[in-house]
DOMARTI-640178 format. One record per residue (C-alpha): residue number from 1; residue in one letter; x, y, z. Coordinates in steps of 0.25 Angstrom, whole numbers. Layout:
N
@i = NUM&aa = A&xx = X&yy = Y&zz = Z
...
This chain:
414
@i = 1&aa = X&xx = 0&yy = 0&zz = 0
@i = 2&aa = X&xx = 11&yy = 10&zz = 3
@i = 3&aa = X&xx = 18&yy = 6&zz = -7
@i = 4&aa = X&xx = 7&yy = 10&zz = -17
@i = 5&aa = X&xx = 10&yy = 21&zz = -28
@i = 6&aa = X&xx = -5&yy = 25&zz = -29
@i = 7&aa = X&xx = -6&yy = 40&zz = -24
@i = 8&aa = X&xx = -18&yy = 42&zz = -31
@i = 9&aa = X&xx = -23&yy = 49&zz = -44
@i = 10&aa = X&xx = -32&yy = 61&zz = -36
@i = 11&aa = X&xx = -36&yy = 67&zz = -24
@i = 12&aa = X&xx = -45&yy = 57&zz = -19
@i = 13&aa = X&xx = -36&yy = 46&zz = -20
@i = 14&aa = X&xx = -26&yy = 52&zz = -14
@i = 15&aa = X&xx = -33&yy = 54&zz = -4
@i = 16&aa = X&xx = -39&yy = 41&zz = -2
@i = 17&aa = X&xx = -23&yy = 34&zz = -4
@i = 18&aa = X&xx = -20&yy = 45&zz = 9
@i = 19&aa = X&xx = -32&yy = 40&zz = 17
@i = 20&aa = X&xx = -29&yy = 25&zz = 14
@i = 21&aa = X&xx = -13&yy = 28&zz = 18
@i = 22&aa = X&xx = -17&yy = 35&zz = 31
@i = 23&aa = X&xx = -25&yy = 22&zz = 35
@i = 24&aa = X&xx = -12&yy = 13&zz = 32
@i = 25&aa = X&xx = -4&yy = 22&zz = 38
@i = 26&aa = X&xx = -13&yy = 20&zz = 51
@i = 27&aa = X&xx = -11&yy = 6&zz = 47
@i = 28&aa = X&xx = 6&yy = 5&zz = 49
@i = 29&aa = X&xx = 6&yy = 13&zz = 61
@i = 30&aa = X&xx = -5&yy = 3&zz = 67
@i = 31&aa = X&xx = 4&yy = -6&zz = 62
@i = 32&aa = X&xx = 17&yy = 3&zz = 68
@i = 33&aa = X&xx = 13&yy = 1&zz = 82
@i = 34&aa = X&xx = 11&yy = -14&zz = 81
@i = 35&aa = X&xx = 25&yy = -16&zz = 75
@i = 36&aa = X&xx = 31&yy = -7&zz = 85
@i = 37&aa = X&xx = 23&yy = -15&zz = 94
@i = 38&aa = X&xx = 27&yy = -28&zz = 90
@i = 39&aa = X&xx = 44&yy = -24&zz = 89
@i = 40&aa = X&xx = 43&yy = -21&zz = 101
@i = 41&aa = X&xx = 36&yy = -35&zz = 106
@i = 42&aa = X&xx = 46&yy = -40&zz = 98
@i = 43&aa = X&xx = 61&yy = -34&zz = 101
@i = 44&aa = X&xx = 58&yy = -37&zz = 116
@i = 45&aa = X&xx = 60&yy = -52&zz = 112
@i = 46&aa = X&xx = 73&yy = -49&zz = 107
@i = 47&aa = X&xx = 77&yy = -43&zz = 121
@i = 48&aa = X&xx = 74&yy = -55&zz = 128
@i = 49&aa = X&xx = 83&yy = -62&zz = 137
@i = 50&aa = X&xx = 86&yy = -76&zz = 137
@i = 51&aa = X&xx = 76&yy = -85&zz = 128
@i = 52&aa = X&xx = 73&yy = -78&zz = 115
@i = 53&aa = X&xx = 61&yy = -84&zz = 108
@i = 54&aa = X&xx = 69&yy = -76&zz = 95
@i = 55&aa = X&xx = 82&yy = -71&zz = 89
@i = 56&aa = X&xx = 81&yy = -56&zz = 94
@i = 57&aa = X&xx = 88&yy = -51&zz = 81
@i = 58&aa = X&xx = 77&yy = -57&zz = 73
@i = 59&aa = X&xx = 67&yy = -49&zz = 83
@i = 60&aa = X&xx = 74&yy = -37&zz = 80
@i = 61&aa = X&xx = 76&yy = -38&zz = 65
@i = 62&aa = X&xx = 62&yy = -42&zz = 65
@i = 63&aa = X&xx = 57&yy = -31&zz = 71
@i = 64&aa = X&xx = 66&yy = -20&zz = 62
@i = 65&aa = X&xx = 61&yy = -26&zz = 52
@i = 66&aa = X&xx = 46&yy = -25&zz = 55
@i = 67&aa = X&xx = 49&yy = -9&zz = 59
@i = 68&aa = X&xx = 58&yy = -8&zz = 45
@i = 69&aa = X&xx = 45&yy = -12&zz = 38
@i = 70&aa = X&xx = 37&yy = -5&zz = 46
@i = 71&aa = X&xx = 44&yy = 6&zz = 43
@i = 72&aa = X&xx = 46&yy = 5&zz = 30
@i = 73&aa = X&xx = 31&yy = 6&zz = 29
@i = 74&aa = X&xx = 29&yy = 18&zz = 36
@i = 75&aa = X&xx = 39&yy = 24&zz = 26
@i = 76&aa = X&xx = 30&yy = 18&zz = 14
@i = 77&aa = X&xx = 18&yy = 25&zz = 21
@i = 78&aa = X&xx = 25&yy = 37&zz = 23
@i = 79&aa = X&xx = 30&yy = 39&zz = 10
@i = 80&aa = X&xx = 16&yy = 36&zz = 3
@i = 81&aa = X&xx = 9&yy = 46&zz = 12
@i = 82&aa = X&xx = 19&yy = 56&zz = 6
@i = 83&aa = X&xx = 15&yy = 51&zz = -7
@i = 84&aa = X&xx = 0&yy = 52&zz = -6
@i = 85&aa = X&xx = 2&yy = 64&zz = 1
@i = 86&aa = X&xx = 9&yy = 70&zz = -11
@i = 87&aa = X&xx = -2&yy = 63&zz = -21
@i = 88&aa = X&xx = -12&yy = 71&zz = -13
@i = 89&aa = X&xx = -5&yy = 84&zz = -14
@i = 90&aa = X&xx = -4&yy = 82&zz = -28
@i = 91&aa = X&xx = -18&yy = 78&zz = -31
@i = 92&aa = X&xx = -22&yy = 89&zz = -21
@i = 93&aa = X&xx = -13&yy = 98&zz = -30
@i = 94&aa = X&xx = -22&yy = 93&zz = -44
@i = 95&aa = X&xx = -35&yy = 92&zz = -37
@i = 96&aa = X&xx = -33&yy = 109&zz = -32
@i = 97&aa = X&xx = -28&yy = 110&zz = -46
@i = 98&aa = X&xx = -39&yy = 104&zz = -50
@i = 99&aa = X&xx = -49&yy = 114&zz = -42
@i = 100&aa = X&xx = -42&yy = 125&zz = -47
@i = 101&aa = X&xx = -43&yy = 124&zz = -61
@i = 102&aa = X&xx = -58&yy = 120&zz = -60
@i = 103&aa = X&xx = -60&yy = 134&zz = -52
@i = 104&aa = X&xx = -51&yy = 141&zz = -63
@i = 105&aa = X&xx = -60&yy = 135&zz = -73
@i = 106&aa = X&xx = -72&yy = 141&zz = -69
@i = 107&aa = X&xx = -69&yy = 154&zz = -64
@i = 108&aa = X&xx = -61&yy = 155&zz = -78
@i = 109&aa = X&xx = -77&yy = 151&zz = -84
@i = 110&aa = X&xx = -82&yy = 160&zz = -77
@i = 111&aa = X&xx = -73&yy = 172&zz = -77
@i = 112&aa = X&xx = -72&yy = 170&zz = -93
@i = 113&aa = X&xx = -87&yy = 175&zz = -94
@i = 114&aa = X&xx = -86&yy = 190&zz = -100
@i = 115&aa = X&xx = -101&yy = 190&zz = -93
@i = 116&aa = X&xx = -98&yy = 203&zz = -86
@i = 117&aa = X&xx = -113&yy = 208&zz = -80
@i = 118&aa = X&xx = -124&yy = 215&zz = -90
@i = 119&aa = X&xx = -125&yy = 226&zz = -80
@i = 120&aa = X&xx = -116&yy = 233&zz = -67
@i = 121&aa = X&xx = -125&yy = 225&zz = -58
@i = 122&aa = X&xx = -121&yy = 212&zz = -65
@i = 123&aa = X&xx = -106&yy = 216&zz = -68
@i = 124&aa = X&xx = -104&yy = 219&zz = -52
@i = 125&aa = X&xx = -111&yy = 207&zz = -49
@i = 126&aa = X&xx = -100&yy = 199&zz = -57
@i = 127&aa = X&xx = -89&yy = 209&zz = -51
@i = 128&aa = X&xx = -92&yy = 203&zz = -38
@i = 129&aa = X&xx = -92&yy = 189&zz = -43
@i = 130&aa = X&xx = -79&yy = 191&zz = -49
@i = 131&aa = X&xx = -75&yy = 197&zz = -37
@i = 132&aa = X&xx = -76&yy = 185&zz = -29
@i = 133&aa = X&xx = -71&yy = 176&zz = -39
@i = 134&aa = X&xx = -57&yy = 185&zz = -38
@i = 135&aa = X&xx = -58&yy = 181&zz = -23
@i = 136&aa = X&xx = -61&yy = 166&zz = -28
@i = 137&aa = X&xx = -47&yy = 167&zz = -38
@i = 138&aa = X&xx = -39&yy = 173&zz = -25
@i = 139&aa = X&xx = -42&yy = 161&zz = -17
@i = 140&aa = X&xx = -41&yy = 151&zz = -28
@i = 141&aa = X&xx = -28&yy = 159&zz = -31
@i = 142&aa = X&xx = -24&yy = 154&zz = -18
@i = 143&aa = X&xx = -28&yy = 142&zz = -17
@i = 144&aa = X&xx = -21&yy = 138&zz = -31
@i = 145&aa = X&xx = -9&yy = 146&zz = -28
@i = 146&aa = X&xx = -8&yy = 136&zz = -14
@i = 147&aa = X&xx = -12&yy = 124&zz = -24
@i = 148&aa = X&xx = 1&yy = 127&zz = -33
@i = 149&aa = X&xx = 10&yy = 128&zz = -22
@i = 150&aa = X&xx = 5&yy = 111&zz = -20
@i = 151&aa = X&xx = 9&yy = 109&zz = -33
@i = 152&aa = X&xx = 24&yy = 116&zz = -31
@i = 153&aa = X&xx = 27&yy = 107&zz = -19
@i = 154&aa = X&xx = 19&yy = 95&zz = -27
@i = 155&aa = X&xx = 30&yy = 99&zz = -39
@i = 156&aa = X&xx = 43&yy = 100&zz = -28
@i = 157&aa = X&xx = 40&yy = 89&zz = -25
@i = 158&aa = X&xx = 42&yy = 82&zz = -39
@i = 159&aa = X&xx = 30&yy = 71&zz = -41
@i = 160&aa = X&xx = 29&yy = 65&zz = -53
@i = 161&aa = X&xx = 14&yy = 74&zz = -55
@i = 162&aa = X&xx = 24&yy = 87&zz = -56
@i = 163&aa = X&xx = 20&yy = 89&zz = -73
@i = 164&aa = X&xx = 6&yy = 86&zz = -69
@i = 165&aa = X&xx = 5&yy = 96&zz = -56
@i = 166&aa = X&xx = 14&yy = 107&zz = -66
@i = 167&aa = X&xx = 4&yy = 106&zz = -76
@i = 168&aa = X&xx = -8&yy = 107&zz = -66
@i = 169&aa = X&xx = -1&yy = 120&zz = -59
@i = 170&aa = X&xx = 2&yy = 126&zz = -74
@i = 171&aa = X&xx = -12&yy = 123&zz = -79
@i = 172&aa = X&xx = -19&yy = 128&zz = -64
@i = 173&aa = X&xx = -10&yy = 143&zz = -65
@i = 174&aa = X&xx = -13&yy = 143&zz = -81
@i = 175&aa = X&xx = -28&yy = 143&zz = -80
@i = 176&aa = X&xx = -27&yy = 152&zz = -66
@i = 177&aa = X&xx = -20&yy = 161&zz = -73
@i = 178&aa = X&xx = -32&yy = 162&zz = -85
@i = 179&aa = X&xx = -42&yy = 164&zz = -73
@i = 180&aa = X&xx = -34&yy = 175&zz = -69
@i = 181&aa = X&xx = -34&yy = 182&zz = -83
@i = 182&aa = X&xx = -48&yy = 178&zz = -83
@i = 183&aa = X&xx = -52&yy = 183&zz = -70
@i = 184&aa = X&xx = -46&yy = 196&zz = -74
@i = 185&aa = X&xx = -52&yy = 198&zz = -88
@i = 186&aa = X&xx = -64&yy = 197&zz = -81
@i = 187&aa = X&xx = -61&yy = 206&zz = -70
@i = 188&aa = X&xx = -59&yy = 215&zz = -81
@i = 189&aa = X&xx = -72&yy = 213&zz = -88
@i = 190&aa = X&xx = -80&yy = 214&zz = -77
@i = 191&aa = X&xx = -73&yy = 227&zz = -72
@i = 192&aa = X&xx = -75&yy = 233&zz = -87
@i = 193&aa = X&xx = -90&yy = 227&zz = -85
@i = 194&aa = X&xx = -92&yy = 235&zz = -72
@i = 195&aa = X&xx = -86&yy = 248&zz = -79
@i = 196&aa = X&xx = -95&yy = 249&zz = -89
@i = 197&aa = X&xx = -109&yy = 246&zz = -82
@i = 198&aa = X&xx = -105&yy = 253&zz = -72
@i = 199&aa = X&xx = -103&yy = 265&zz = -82
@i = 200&aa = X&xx = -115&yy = 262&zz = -90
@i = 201&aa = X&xx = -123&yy = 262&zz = -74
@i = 202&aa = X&xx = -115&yy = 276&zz = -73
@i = 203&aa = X&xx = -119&yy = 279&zz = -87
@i = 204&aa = X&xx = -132&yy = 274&zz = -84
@i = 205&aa = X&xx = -135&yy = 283&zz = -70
@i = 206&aa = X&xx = -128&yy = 297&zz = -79
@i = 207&aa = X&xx = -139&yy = 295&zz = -90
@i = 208&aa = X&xx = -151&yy = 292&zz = -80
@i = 209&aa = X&xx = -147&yy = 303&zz = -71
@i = 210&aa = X&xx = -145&yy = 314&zz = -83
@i = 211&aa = X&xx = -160&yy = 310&zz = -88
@i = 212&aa = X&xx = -165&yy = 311&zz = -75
@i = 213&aa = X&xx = -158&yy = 326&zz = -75
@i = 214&aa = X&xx = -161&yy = 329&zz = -89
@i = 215&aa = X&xx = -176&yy = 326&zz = -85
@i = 216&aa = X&xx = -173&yy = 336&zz = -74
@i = 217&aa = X&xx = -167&yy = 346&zz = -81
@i = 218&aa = X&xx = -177&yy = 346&zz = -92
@i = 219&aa = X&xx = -189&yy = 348&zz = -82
@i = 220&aa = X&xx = -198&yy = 359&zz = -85
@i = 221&aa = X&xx = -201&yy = 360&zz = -70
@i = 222&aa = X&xx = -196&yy = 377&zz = -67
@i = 223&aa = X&xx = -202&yy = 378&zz = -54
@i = 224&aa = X&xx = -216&yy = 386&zz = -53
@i = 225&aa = X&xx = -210&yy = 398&zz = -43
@i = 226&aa = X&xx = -197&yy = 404&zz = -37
@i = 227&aa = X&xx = -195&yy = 392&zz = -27
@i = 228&aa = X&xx = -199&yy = 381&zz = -37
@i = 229&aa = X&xx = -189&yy = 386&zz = -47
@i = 230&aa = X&xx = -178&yy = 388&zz = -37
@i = 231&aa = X&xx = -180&yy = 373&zz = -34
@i = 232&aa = X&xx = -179&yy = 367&zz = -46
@i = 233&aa = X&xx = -166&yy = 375&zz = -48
@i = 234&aa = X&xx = -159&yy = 371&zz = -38
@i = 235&aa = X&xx = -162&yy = 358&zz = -40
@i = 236&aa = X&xx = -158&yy = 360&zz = -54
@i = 237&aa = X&xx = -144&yy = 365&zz = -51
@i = 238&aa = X&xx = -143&yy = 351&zz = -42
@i = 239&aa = X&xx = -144&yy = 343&zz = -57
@i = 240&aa = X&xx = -136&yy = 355&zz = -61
@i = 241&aa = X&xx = -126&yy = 350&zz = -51
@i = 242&aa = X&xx = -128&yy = 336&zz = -53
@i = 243&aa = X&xx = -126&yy = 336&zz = -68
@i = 244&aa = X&xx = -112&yy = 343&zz = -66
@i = 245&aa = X&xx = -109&yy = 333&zz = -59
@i = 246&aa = X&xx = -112&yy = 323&zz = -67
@i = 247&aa = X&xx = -103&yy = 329&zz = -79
@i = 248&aa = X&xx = -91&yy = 323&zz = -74
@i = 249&aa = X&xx = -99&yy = 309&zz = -75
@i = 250&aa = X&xx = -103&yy = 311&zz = -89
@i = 251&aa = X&xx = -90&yy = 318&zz = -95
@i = 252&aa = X&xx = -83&yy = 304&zz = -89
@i = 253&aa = X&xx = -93&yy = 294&zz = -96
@i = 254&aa = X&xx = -83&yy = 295&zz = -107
@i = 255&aa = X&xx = -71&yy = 291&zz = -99
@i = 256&aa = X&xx = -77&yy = 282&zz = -93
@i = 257&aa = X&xx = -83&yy = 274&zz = -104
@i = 258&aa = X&xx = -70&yy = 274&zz = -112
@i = 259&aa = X&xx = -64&yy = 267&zz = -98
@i = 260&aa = X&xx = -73&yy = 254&zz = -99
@i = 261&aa = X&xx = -68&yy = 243&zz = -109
@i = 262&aa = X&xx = -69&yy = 243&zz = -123
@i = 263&aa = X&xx = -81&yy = 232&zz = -124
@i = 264&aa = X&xx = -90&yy = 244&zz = -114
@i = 265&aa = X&xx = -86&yy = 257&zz = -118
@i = 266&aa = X&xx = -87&yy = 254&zz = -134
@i = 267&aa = X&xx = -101&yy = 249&zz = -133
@i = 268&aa = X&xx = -112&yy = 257&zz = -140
@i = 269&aa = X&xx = -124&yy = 260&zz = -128
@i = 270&aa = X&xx = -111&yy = 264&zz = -118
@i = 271&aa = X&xx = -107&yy = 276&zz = -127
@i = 272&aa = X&xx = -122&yy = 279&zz = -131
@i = 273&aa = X&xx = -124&yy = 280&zz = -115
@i = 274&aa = X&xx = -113&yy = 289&zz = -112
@i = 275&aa = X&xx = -117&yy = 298&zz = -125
@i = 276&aa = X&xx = -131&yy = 300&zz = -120
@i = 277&aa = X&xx = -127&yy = 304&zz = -104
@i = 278&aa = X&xx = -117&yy = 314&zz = -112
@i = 279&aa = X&xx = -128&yy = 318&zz = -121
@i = 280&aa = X&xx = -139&yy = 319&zz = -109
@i = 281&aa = X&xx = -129&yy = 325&zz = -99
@i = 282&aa = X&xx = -129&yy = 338&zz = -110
@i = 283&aa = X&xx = -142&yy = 337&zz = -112
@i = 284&aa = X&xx = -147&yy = 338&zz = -95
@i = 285&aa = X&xx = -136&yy = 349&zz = -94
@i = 286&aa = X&xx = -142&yy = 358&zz = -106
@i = 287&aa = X&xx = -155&yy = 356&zz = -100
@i = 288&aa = X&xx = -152&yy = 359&zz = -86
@i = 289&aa = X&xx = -145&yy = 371&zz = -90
@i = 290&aa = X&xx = -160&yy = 375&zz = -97
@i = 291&aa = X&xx = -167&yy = 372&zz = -85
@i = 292&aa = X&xx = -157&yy = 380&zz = -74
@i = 293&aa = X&xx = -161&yy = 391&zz = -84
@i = 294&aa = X&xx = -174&yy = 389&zz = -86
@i = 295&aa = X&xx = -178&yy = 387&zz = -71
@i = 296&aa = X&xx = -169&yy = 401&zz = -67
@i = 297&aa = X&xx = -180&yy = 405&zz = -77
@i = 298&aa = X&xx = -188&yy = 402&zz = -70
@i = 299&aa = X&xx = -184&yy = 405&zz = -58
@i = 300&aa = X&xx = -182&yy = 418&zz = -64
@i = 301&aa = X&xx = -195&yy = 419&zz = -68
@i = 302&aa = X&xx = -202&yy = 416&zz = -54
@i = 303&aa = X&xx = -193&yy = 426&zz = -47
@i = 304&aa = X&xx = -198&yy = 437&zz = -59
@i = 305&aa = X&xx = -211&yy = 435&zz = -55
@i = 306&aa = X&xx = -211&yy = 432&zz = -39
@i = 307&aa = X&xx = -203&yy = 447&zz = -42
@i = 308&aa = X&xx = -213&yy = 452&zz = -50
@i = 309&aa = X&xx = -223&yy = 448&zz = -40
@i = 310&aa = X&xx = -216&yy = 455&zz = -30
@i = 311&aa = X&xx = -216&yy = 469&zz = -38
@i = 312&aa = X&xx = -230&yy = 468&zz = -42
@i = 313&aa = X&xx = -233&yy = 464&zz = -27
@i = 314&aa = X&xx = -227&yy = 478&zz = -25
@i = 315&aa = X&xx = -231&yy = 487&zz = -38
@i = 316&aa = X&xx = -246&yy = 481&zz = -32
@i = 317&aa = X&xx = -244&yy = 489&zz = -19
@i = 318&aa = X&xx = -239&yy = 500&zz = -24
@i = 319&aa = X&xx = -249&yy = 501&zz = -36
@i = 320&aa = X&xx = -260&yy = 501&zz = -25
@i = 321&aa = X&xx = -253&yy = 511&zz = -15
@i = 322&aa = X&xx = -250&yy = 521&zz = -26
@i = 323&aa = X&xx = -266&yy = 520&zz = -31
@i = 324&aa = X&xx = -271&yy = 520&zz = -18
@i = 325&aa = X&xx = -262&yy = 533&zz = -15
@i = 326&aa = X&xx = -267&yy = 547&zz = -16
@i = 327&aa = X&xx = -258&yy = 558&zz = -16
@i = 328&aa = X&xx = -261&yy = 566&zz = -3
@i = 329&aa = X&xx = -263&yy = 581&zz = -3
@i = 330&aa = X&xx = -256&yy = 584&zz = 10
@i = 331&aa = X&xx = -239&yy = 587&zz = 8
@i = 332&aa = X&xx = -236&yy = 577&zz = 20
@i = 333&aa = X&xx = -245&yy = 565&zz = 14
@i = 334&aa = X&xx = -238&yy = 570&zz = 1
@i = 335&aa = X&xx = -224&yy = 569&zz = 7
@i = 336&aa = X&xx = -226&yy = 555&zz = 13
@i = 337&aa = X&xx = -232&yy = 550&zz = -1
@i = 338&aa = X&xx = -219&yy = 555&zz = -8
@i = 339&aa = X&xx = -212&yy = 548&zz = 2
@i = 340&aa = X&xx = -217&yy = 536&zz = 1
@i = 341&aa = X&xx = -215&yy = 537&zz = -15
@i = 342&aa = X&xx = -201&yy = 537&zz = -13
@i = 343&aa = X&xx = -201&yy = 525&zz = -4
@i = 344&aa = X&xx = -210&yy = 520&zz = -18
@i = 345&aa = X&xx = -199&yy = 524&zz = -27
@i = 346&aa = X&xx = -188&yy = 516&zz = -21
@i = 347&aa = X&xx = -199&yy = 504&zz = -20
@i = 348&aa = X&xx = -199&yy = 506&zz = -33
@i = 349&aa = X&xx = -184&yy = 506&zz = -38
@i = 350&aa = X&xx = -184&yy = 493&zz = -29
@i = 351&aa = X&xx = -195&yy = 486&zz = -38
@i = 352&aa = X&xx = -191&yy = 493&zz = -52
@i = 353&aa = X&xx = -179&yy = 485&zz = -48
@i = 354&aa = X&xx = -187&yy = 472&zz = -47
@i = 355&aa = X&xx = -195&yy = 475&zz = -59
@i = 356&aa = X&xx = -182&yy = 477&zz = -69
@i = 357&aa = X&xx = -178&yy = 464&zz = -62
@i = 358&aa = X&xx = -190&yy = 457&zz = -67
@i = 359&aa = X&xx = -189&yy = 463&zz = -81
@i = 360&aa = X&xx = -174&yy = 457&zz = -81
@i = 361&aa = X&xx = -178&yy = 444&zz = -78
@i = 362&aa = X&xx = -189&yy = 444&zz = -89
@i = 363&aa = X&xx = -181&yy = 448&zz = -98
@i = 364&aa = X&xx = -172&yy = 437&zz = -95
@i = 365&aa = X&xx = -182&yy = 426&zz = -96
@i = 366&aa = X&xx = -189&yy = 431&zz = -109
@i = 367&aa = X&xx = -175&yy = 433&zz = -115
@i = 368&aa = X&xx = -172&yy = 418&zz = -110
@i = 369&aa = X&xx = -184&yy = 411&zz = -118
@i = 370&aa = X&xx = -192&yy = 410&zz = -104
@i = 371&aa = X&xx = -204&yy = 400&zz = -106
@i = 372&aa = X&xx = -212&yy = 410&zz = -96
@i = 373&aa = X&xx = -207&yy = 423&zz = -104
@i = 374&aa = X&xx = -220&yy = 427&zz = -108
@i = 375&aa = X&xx = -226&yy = 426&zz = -93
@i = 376&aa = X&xx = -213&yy = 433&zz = -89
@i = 377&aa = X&xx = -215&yy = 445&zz = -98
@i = 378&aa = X&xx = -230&yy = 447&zz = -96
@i = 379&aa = X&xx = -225&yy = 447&zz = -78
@i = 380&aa = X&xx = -215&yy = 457&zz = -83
@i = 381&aa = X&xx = -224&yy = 465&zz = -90
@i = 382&aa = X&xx = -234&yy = 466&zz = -78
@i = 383&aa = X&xx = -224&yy = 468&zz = -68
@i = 384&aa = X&xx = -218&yy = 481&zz = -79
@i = 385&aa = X&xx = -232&yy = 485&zz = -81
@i = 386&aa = X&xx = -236&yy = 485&zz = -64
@i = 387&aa = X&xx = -224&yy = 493&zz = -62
@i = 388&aa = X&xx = -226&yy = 505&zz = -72
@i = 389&aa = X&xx = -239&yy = 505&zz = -67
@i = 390&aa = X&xx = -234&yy = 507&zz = -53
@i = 391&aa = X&xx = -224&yy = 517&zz = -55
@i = 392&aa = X&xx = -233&yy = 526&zz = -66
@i = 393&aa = X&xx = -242&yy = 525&zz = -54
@i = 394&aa = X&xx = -230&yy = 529&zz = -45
@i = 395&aa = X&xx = -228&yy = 540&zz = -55
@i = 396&aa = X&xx = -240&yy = 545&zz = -55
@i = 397&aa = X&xx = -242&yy = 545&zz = -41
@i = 398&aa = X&xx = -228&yy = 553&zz = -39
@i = 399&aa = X&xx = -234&yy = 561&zz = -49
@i = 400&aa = X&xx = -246&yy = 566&zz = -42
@i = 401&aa = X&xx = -238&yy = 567&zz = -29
@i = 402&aa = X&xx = -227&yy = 575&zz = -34
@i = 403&aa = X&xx = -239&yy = 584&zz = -37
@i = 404&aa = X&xx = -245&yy = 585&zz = -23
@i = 405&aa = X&xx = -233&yy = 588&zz = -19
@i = 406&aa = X&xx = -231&yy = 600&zz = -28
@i = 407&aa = X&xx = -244&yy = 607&zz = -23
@i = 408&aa = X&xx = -241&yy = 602&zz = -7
@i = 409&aa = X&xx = -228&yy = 611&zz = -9
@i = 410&aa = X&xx = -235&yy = 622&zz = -17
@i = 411&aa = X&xx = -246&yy = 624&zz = -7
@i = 412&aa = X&xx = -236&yy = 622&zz = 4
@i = 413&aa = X&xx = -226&yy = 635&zz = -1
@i = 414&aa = X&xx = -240&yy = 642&zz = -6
């Protein structure tokens, strides 16, 4: 049985030889302890004094011999543990081997795909997969790296398997070495994948945004007093700010798309995209630049006439005190009359003031192409037309006391 050259033509088998081994080696040391037993049952008849049932040379050569072969079978159980021992590293060797190129194979499959995701949500998905298949390829890294450090001592130690375990290590790093340029290609793909949905998302979120600003901009909401108009502009000047901000964004498209791979940035719907954010991004600015005029039109236009309302409010009182006034015959009442007129003339340089200003901002507006110019001119004609009415009435009325004054004094030096 020790003598035996079977060491086995796999794993299992070796195993198997190494199980049966153990029990015979249990076997010669059951058998170990009888012998030593029995030498020693046996040399104390050579020590014997007086009658000896047997030549006590023979005992002895007796019992060297039964140790000799004794021995020489521990050796033969030794030396063919060693044996299997080395038969299993080996087969180990071929079965990890084995394993390992089976993996290689399959991630290699699977790796080789250039299915790269239909959308960003998909192409992360497949990011995260391929992030743990990197961790995978660092522990099976390891594990092949420990695996060819076997097969160096399995070659230092010169079996006759050395070609077979050369070729095996050769054919393992060949195809590991594929997997990595694979891996890698791959990597790249999925990373030039993730670029560009994730430019056409950015793309994607520009356009939207813009139409959702151009719908703004384009509104034909001007507010329907001061307070409303003052709203909607400031709120206007926020998009204003937003869209400067978002120049910067749509001036890079270009940069950016001529950074993603040739297979992306030369395809036909990706330039059409980036043509019509461009396009659009013009387009919202011109029109918010109309609507920031028109709604300081009208902001301008509400101001005219809550101003308008306030001088006719005024012209209103005055119109009424000056027909309800007489001019008095007494020179005190006189005197107090003419003063209160040139409190009236300064009220009135103060509100000619306002009046000019209205007939400024008219003049504007009409000039500009107003949508309200004819409503307007017709305000401004009312207000012009109250006023002259209120300072010929003024006139008149200074007139008249101018003249009371004349007789008061002529009576008064009489």
């Amino acid at each position: 049985l020790l003598l035996s050259k079977d060491l086995g033509k796999h794993l299992l088998e070796v195993e198997d030889l190494l199980q049966k081994q153990g029990l015979l080696e249990a076997d010669i040391s059951a058998q170990a302890e009888r012998v030593q037993a029995l030498n020693a049952a046996a040399l104390k008849f050579s020590e014997l004094e007086g009658y000896q049932p047997c030549d006590p040379q023979i005992i002895c050569n007796r019992v060297s011999h039964v140790r000799s072969c004794l021995e020489e079978l521990q050796d033969l159980a030794a030396k063919r543990r060693k044996e299997l021992e080395e038969s299993r590293q080996l087969w180990t060797f071929f079965q990890e081997m084995d394993e390992a190129e089976a993996w290689i194979r399959e991630k290699e499959k699977i790796l080789s795909s250039r299915s790269c995701g239909r959308d960003l949500s998909s192409v992360l998905t497949l990011t995260a997969k391929h992030k743990t298949t990197l961790g995978e390829l660092g522990t099976r890294r390891a594990l092949l790296h420990q695996a060819m450090k076997e097969g160096e001592k399995i070659l230092a130690k010169k079996p006759p398997s050395s070609a077979a375990v050369q070729d095996k290590m050769r054919d393992v790093c060949l195809r590991w070495k594929k997997l990595e340029e694979v891996t890698g290609l791959h990597q790249q793909r999925l990373e030039d994948a993730l670029s560009f949905f994730q430019f056409s998302a950015d793309t994607d979120d520009l356009l939207a945004w813009l139409q959702d600003c151009y719908r703004i901009a384009s509104s034909d909401d001007f507010g329907h007093d001061d307070y409303s108009s003052r709203a909607l502009l400031r709120k206007h000047r926020a998009v204003l700010d937003e869209l400067e901000k978002q120049r910067g964004a749509v001036g890079a498209l270009r940069e950016q798309l001529a950074l993603l791979a040739p297979e992306h940035r030369q395809g036909v719907d990706v330039q059409i995209r980036v043509v019509e954010v461009e396009q659009l991004y013009g387009e919202v600015a011109e029109v918010a630049v109309l609507r920031t005029q028109w709604l300081r039109d009208a902001l301008a236009v509400y101001r005219m006439f809550s101003e308008v309302r306030a001088c006719e409010v005024w012209l209103d009182e005055k119109e009424q005190w000056l027909q309800r006034m007489d001019v008095p015959e007494e020179l005190d009442e006189l005197e107090v009359v003419q003063h209160r007129f040139e409190s009236l003339d300064q009220e009135m340089n103060s509100v000619m003031g306002r009046v000019l200003d209205v007939n400024q901002v008219v003049q504007q507006l009409v000039e500009g192409g107003h949508p309200s110019s004819d409503e307007v001119r017709s305000c401004q004609d009312h207000l012009n037309s109250r006023w002259n009415r209120v300072v010929e009435l003024v006139e008149t009325k200074k007139s008249q006391l101018s003249s009371a004054l004349q007789i008061q004094n002529f009576l008064l030096e009489c």
